[in-house]
N, C-alpha and C positions, 0 to 999 in steps of 0.2 A: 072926339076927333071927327072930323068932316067924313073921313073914309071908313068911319066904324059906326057906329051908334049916334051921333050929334040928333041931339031934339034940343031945339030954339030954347024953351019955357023951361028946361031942365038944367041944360047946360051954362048957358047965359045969365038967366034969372035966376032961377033956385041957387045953382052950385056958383058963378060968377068965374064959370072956366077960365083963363086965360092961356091959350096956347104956346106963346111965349115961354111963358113960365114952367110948364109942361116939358115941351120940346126940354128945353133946358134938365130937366128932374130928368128925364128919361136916358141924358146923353150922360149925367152923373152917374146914375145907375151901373151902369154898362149891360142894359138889357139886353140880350140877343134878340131879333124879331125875325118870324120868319119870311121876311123878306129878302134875307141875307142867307147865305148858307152858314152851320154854326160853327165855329171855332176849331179847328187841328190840333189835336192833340195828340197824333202819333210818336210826339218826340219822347213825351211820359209811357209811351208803350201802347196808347190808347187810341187806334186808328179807324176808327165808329164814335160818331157821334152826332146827335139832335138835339132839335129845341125842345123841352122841358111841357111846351106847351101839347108836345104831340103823345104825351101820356111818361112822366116823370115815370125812373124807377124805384121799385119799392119790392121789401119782401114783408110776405104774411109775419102775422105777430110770432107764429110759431119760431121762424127762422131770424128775429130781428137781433140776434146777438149775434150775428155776421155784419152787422151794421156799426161803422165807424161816426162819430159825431165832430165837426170840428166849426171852430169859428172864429173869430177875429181875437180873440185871446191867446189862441196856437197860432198867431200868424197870417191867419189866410186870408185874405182879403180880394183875392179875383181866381176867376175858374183856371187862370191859370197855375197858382200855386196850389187852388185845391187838388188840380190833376199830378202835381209834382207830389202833392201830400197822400194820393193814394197809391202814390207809385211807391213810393218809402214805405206802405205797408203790404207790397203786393197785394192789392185789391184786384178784382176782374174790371170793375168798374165803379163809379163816382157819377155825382148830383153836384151844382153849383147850382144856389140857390141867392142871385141878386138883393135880392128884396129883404130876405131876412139875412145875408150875410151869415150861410151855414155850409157848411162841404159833409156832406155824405159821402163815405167810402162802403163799398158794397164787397164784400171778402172773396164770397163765391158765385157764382155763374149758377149752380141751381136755385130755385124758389125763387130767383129773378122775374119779374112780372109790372106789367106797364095800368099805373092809376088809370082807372079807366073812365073817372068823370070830373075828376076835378084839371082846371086849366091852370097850369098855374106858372110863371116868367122862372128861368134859367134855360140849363143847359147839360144836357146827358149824356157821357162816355165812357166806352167801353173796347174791352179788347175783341170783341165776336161783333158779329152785325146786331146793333140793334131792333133792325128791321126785323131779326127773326124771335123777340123776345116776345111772347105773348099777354094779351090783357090778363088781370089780377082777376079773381074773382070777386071781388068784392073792391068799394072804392075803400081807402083811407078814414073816410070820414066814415065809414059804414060802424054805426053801434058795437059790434063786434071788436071793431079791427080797432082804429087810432082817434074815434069821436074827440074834437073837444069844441066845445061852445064858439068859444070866440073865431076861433078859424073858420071852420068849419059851418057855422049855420050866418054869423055876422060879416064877416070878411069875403066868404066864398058862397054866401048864398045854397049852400047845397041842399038839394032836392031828391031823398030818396026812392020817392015814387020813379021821378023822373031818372035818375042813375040806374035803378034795377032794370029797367026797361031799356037802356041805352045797355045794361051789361047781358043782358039777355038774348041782343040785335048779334052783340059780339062775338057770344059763346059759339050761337049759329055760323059765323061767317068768317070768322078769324083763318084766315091762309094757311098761316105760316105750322100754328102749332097744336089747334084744338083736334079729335077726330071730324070727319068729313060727315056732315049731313046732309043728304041726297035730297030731305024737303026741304032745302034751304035757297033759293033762287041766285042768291049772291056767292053762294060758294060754290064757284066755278072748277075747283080741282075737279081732276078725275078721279071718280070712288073705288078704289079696290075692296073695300069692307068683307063684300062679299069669296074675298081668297082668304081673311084673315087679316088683313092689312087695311085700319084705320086711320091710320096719318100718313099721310102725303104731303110731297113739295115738289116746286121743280128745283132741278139742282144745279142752275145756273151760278146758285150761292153755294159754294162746297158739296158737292158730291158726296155720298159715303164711299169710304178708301180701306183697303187691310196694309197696314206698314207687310212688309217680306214674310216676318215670322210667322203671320196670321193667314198666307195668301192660298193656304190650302182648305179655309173653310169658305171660298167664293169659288162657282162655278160658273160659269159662263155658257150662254145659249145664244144659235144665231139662228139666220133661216133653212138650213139644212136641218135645225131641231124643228122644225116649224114654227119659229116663232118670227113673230112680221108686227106686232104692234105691244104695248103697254099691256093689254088685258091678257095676252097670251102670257107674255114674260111673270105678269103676277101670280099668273095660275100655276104655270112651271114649279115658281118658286114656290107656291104652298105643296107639289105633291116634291118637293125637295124637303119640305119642313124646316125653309130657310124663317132667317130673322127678320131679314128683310131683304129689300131688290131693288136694282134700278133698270129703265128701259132708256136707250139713245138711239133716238130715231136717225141719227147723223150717220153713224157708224153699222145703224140695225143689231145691235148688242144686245143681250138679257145677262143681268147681272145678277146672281141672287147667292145672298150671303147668309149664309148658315148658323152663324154664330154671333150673337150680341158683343162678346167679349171682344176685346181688340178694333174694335170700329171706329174711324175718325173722319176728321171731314174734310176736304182735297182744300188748302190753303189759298192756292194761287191758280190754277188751271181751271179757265172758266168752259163748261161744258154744255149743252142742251138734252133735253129730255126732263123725265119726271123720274120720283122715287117712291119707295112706299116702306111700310113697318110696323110691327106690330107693336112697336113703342114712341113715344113723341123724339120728331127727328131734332129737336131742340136743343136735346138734351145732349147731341156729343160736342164733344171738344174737337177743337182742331188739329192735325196732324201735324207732327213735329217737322215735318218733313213732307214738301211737293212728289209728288207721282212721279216728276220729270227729274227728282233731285237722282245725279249718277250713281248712289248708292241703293238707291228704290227702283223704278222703273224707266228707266232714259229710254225714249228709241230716238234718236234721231230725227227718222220722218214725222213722226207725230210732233215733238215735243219743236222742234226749231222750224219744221215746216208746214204742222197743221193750227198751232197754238201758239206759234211765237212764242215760247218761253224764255224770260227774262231774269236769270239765276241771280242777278245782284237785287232787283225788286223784290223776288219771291225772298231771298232771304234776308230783306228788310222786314216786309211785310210778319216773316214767322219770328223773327226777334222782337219786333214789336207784340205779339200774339203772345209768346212764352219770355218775358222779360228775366232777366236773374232774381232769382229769388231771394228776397230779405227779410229774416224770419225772426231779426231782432225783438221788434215788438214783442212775438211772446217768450222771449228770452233765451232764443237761440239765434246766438250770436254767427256760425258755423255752420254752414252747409254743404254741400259734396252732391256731384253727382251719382248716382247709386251704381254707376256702370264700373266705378272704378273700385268697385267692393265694398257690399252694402253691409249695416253692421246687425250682428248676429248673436246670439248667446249659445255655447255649446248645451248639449241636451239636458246637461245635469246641473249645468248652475242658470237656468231660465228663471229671469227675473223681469217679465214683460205683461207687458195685456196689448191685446189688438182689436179692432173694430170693425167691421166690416161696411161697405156702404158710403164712404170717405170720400165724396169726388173732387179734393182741390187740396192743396200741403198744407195750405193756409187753415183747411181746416182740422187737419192731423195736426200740425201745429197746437192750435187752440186746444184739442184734445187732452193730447201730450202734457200741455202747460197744467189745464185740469188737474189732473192726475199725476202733476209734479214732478215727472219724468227727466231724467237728466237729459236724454237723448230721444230721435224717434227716426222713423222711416216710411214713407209714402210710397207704395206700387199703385200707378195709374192701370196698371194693365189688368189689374183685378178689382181697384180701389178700397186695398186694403192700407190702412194705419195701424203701426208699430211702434209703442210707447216702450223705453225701457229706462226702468227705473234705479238703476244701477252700472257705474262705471266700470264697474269689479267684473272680470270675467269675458268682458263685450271683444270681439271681434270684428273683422272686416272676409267674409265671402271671399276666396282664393280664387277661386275659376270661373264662376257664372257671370256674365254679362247681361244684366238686369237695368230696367229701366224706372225709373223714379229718383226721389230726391231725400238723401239724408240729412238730419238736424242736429246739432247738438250745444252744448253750453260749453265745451270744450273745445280743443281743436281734433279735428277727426283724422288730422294726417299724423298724429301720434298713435294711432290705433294701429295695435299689428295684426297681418293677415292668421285667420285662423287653420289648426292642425288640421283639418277637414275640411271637404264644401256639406255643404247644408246637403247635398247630393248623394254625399256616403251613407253606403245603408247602414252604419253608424249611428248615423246624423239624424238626416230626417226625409229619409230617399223616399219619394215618391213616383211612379212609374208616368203615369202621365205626363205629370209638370218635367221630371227628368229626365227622362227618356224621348218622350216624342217634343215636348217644345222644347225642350234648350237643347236636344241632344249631345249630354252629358257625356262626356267621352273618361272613363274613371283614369283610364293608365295615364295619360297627358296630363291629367290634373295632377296625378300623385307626381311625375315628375317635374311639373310646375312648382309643385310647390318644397318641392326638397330642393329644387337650384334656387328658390328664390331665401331658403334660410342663409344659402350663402357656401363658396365650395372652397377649402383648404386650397392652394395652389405649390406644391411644393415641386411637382414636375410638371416640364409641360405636357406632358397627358391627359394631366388633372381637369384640364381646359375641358378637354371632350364633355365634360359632365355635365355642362351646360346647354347641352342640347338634350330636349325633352324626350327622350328614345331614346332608352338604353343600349337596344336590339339595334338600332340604326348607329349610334356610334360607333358599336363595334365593328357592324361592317366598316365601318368608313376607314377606322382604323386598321383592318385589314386591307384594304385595296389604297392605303394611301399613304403619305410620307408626311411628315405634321414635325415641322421646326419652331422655338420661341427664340426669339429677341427682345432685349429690352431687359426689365428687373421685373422679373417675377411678382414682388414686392409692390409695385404701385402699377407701373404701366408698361404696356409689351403686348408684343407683336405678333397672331399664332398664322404662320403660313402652310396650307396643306395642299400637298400637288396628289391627282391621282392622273393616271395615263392608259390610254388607248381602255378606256371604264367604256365596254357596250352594253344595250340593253333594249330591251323591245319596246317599239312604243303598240300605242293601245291602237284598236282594230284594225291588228294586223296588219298593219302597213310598213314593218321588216324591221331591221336592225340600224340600232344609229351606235357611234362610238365616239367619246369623247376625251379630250385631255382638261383637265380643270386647274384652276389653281386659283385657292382661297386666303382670304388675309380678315384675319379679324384683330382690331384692336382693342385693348383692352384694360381695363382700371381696376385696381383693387382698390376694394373700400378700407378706410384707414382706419374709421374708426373700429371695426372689427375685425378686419386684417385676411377678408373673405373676400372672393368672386361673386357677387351679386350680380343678379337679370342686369338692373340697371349699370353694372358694369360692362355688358357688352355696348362700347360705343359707337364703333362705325365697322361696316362690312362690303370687303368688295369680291364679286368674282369674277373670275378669265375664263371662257370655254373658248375650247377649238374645236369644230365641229370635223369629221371628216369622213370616208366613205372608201369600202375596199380593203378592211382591218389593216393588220399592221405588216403586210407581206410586200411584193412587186404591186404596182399599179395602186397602191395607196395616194389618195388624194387628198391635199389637208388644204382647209379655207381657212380665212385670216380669221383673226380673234378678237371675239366681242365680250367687252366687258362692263360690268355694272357697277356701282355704288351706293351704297345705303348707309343712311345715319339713322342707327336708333335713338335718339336724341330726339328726333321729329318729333314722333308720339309724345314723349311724356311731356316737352314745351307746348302743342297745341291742348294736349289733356291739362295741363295748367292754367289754359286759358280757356277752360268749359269747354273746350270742344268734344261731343261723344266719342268714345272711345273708335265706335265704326268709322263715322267720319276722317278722325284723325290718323286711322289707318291708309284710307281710302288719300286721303291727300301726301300724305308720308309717301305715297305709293308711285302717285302721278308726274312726271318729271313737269308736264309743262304748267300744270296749277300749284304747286307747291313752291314754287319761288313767288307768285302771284300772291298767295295766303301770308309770305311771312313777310312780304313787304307791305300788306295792309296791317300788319304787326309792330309794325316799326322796323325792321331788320332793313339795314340797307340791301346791295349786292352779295356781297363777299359774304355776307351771312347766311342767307338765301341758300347760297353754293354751297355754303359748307353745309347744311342740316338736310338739304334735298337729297334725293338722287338722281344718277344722271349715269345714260347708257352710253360705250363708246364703241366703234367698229374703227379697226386699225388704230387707236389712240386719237381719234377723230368723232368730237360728240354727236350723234345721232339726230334727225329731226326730231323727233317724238321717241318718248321712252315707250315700254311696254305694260303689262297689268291692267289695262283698263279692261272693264267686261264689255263685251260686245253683243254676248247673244245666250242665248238658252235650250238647250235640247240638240236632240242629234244635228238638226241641220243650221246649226248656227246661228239661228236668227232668234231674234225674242218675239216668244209665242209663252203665253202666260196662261194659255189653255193645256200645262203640261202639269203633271207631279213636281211637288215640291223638292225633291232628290231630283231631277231632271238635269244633267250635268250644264255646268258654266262654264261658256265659250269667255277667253281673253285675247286680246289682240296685241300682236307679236309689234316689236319696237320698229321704227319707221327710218333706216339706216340708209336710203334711196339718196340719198347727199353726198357717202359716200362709195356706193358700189346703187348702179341706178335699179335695180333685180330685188334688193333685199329692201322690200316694200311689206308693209304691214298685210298679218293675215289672221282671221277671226278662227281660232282653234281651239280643242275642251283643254282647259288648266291643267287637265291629271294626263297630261298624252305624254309627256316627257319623266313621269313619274315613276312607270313600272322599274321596279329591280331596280331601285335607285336609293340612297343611302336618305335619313331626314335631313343628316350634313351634307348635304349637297341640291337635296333640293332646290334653295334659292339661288342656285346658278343660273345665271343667265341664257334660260332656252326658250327665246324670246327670237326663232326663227320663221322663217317662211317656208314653210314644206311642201307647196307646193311644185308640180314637177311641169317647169315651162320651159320653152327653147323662143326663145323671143330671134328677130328676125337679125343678123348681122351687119355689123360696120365698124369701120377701124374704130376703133376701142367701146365699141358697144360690150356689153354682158353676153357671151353666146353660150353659156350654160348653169343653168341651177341646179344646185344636187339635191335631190328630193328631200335630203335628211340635212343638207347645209345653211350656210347663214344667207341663205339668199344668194343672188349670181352674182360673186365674185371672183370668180374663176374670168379672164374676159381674154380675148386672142381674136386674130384676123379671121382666121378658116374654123370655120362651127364645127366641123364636123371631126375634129382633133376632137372633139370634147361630149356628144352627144352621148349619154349615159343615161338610160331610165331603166329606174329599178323597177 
């Protein structure tokens, strides 16, 4: 061609080119050239992708049984069905190869690594940046690795002098994943070697991030530590005996993270500075979950006013990254999320083996199949796989909320939850894993799991039992009046009123008193003729707030109530939504109608499964439960202890009394001396103690312990009260 190579005597004479002819073959083809950008393939899940020509993927001979072969006999016949066909196998990424009409699916994301000398036409995609995958050590063609004549020496000309020498250039200068060599002119990173930390990047591409459970092995330094650039932050980090670190010159931040385990890579939130580590940063996966998602670290100012964060992109972007997994191919048919009770063998009938080192399902999977395993289980957070070779005896975890994904050949929603958690010193109590990360809480589990065998209902009493506190029903049942309606028998109605119930809120800030009145409805299961969890289905409560006990000069404010369907949870846990998630939205009034109309749920259904706050029989702007802040001063400050209490913010009622406006307060202020049945009352107030300025029917008093100002009159000073 004119713009490549053309020599007259070669081209013309010798070969009798015709470019015509050519053009035409090429457009047949459907070469990709890098003239064009390459093909989208985010709808397969695969939203990275290159031309073939900039170093195709490949793994070492060692790893090549993670490699899928496919070709126009299965079907495939354009990159686009191949990207469909590695998507059917949950692969990380996939090769279209034009010319010979072949699809490679590549299983896992480790031992991934880019030919590093041969050119050769298609097209490469992947769920991680390509950009960050590193050269192979060796090419394809290399004696070693995949020689073969005809490819290889006739077809592609290859030249191993010349390729060692081109892989040699690499090793020195590669950005993204090699360690940093300081005689190296072209590898421009800055070296931290010298702290201990040999790979480096900038982390403009995914950051390192700890999900919540992890965020107590990252400390944080700024310049009151003295720290003011990268080489200081890395130093820090080594006399911390971190794992690794980040510096952001934006913010002036020293990140330095303590612990390898738990590490992921920020998805969406594009940031400036540099990172460092004592292991190649390649190597992690991406976070299930953005920094900015409301469940992890939202602030506000940062996330919509320094970052623009864009929740519907980001959580394309991490669907596309972590696609549903389909684990048919090694003949499990059935998967589960592992949050929803991961499966287990009691101590005495273990019939498993496990592996350690496992970075992808796909490849526990493989394992599993191995080893003929009926069933299995993948924890990312340790990267352990769990083969179990036996139906007989297997259970489902009661109480720990765990992350990874379970397999099986059967269906796993016929698995019953087991008489213990793996947490009981029984079991297989371990102090660390039990105690400090999940913190296992033993009495709520053991009442967890005795409501959930199911409770006789013969009086309505019986109900109580279903609240996980024993100690706490009783009270409740002391200080409260508790009626059924309905047939005991399938479905009915438990209403409990208690009155003038006072109690202290937390730092000292005096006595509040309330009148409550609860309504739960409820289903007996037929087929065993019990009260099951899942028979509590919808829940509402009424508080009266009021001030002045119950003598002369008692002042009662109008009554706010709320709504909750427990239904939410276990329809969006049906629809793969994480367990924390589908709380967290169950929770929210003004996103959860939002969520189940992207579900298909018209209105009316929306209503029904949401909740939704009322003042005076009048719905609320905003509901309440959302977290706002961290630590005593109610702001999110992530340089505090992991037990650092969580502020939530009170329902936005300012629609109808204009005083009872949302206010950021710690969760447990309403709690002390409070029954667990009653907890979920709506005390979702403003305690704040304001006297806002007068006019005919303005608000002219709020009672520090009331639902906001709705006390409201001509003359203010009828009503001026601070406690």
């Amino acid at each position: 061609h004119m713009e490549w190579y053309y020599d007259e005597e070669y081209c013309d004479v010798t070969m009798s080119f015709d470019i015509a002819s050519c053009d035409s073959k090429i457009e047949s083809l459907d070469i990709p050239t890098n003239d064009e950008p390459p093909e989208d393939f985010s709808v397969y899940g695969y939203p990275y992708s290159m031309h073939s020509s900039e170093g195709y993927l490949l793994y070492p001979p060692e790893l090549v049984g993670n490699e899928l072969l496919f070709n126009a006999t299965d079907g495939i016949k354009s990159a686009e069905q191949c990207a469909a066909k590695c998507q059917d196998q949950g692969a990380h990424a996939g090769n279209w190869d034009p010319a010979w009409e072949r699809c490679f699916c590549y299983l896992a994301q480790s031992g991934l690594c880019k030919e590093p000398c041969i050119v050769d036409v298609g097209v490469d995609f992947s769920k991680t940046p390509l950009s960050e995958v590193s050269h192979c050590d060796k090419s394809r063609c290399d004696q070693d690795w995949y020689y073969d004549q005809f490819y290889c020496d006739e077809l592609m000309g290859f030249d191993q002098a010349v390729c060692n020498a081109k892989i040699a250039g690499l090793e020195s200068g590669d950005a993204e994943d090699g360690p940093i060599d300081s005689g190296n002119a072209d590898d421009d990173r800055e070296d931290f070697s010298m702290y201990g930390y040999p790979f480096s990047k900038d982390i403009s591409v995914g950051f390192q991030l700890y999900p919540p459970m992890f965020l107590e092995n990252e400390v944080i330094f700024n310049s009151t530590d003295g720290i003011s650039n990268a080489q200081e932050c890395a130093a820090k980090c080594e006399e911390e005996n971190a794992h690794a670190g980040a510096w952001n010159p934006r913010w002036e931040l020293c990140y330095c993270y303590l612990s390898q385990v738990g590490l992921c890579k920020e998805p969406c939130v594009v940031e400036e500075g540099v990172e460092f580590s004592k292991t190649s940063l390649s190597d992690l996966g991406y976070c299930k979950k953005s920094m900015c998602d409301g469940e992890w670290y939202y602030i506000e100012d940062y996330c919509v006013g320094a970052v623009d964060f864009d929740e519907a992109a980001c959580d394309a972007k991490i669907a596309a990254l972590h696609p549903k997994i389909d684990l048919s191919f090694y003949g499990y048919s059935y998967t589960m999320d592992s949050s929803q009770g991961f499966q287990m063998y009691p101590p005495d009938e273990q019939n498993q083996n496990w592996f350690a080192g496992v970075t992808s399902v796909q490849q526990c999977a493989a394992r599993c199949q191995e080893e003929d395993a009926h069933s299995g289980s993948w924890n990312p957070r340790y990267n352990l796989c769990y083969c179990n070779f036996s139906l007989e005896g297997i259970c489902k975890e009661p109480c720990l909320v765990e992350e990874g994904i379970d397999f099986s050949r059967t269906p796993l929603t016929n698995l019953e939850f087991c008489e213990k958690s793996s947490c009981d010193v029984d079991w297989y109590y371990d102090e660390e894993y039990c105690d400090k990360v999940m913190s296992f809480d033993r009495d709520s589990c053991n009442a967890k799991m005795a409501s959930s065998k199911g409770i006789p209902i013969n009086q309505c009493s019986d109900t109580l039992a279903l609240f996980h506190d024993k100690q706490s029903a009783e009270s409740f049942i002391s200080s409260s009046m508790c009626q059924c309606s309905g047939d005991l028998s399938s479905s009915y109605t438990m209403e409990c009123k208690t009155e003038n119930h006072c109690f202290e809120h937390a730092e000292s800030r005096g006595q509040a008193c309330v009148d409550i009145t609860l309504k739960h409805f409820l289903e007996i299961d037929q087929a065993t003729g019990l009260l099951l969890d899942s028979g509590f289905v919808k829940h509402s409560s009424c508080t009266t707030y009021f001030t002045g006990g119950d003598g002369p000069g008692t002042t009662r404010t109008s009554t706010q109530c709320k709504v909750s369907n427990h239904q939410c949870e276990r329809i969006l846990m049906d629809r793969r939504f994480q367990r924390r998630r589908a709380i967290m939205i169950c929770s929210n009034q003004d996103n959860c109608p939002m969520v189940f109309k992207t579900l298909g749920y018209d209105d009316l259904a929306a209503a029904e499964y949401c909740p939704m706050t009322y003042l005076d029989d009048t719905k609320c702007l905003a509901g309440a439960d959302q977290i706002c802040g961290i630590g005593s001063s109610g702001v999110f400050d992530h340089d505090l202890p992991s037990d650092a209490p969580l502020y939530g913010a009170t329902a936005d009622c300012s629609n109808v009394s204009p005083c009872a406006t949302p206010e950021c307060r710690p969760l447990g202020e309403f709690d002390l001396d409070r029954p667990v049945a009653i907890r979920n009352a709506p005390h979702n107030v403003n305690t704040q103690c304001i006297i806002p300025m007068t006019s005919g029917g303005e608000c002219t008093f709020v009672a520090r312990w009331g639902l906001g100002c709705i006390i409201c009159a001509s003359v203010a000073s009828l009503f001026l009260m601070v406690w």
